[in-house]
C-alpha angles and dihedrals in degrees: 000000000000081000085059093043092060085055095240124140105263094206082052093052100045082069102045094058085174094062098046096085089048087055095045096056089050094053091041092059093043087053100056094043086059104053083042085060099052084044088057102048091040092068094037092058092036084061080061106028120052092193111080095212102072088048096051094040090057089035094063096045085047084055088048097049095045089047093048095046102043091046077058104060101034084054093045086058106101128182121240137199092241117054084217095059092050089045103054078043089058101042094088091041092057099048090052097049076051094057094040085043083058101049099038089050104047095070098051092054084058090051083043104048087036100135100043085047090053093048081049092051095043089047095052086045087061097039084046091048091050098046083046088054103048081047092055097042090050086056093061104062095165101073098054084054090045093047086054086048093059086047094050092052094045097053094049073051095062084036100057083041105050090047087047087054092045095052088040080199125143099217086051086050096043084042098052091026091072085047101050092054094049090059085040084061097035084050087055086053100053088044093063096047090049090053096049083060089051098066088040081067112039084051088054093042088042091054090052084048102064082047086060104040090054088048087102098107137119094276091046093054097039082058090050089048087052096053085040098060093036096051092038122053093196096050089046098056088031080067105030082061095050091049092050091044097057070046099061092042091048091052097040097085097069094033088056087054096034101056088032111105120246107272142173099287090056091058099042077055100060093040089050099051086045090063095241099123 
């Protein structure tokens, strides 16, 4: 199976003993690769999709295609008698199990990183919550009057009072007093039409809430793992060498071919696709 994996011709490498393990360790490689790829896009799309069906649906046929592809590329690789020739062969290659390498890579760092990714994304919800709030706020002017209002009216309040202490006399108590019930009465008012803003507010504030709390997909966390990288060194080169290492073992399958040295099976192969056996 693993034969079948490399792409060789299993017939062709019964007969050359001295190339099967060769072919093992690249199918091998191509196979793993493979089942790394439909766990990668499993937890990508389960960031998206509740229901495990669908993901593991997609992530099979993910499985399948990247499979398919890499078992491809690593078969169309033929060796040549000049390293130049098998090189300028393998360029695009390369550049393709790269790519591959990349976005096979990038959901498994999140997977990886999982928990510092949660504690970003739980420290932009709050930044988020207090600029939201201080927009919110700014968009409601009229508390902030009425609330002056209130002031304005306390502090006549302590005024009248004071002044009624001072005199000690009962005409000036019976006189404020009067006054200072009729602002008692204007600052309940302006309480409960400061708490009908209020929950103006809080609904509005509450609505932009539910849009922050599902902010929790794959775009949200690739953008945690970005500031993540940019404000910790460790995390930073912790990623950069997970990512170059899906890379390598994307890529080792045709380096493998490409620095291996031209062998029986190569020539079988050529003799085989002539026509000749």
């Amino acid at each position: 199976f693993l034969i079948f994996c490399s792409g060789a011709y299993l017939p062709l490498v019964k007969r050359c003993p001295g190339s099967i393990h060769q072919f093992i360790g690249i199918g091998g490689t191509v196979l793993f690769t493979a089942i790394f790829a439909g766990l990668s896009v499993g937890y990508a799309l389960f960031t998206v999709f509740d229901n495990i069906w669908p993901v593991l649906a997609v992530g099979v046929l993910w499985m399948l295609m990247i499979f398919n592809l890499d078992r491809y590329i690593v078969s169309t690789l033929k060796k040549r008698d000049k390293f130049s020739l098998e090189f300028k062969q393998a360029i695009p290659r390369l550049l393709l199990s790269v790519l591959i390498a990349l976005v096979i890579a990038k959901p498994l760092e999140l997977k990886i990183f999982e928990k510092e990714i949660n504690r970003e994304l739980d420290r932009q919800r709050l930044e988020t919550i207090r600029e939201s709030k201080g927009q919110i706020k700014a968009g409601f002017p009229e508390i902030q009057q009425l609330q002056d209002q209130i002031d304005g009216l306390n502090a006549e309040i302590k005024s009248k009072e004071d002044f009624r202490n001072e005199k000690q006399l009962e005409y000036d108590n019976e006189r404020f007093g009067v006054k200072t019930a009729l602002n008692r009465e204007k600052i309940q008012a302006i309480l409960l039409e400061i708490d009908q803003l209020d929950n103006q507010m809080k609904l509005e504030l509450d609505h932009q809430m539910l849009s922050v709390a599902s902010n929790n997909g794959l775009a949200a966390r690739i953008q945690a793992l970005d500031s993540l990288t940019n404000a910790n060194t460790a995390v930073y080169w912790a990623n950069l060498m997970i990512m170059l290492l899906f890379v390598m073992i994307e890529m080792a399958p045709i380096l493998v071919k490409l620095l291996a040295k031209r062998g029986a099976y190569d020539h079988l192969l050529d003799s085989y696709e002539a026509g000749v056996i």
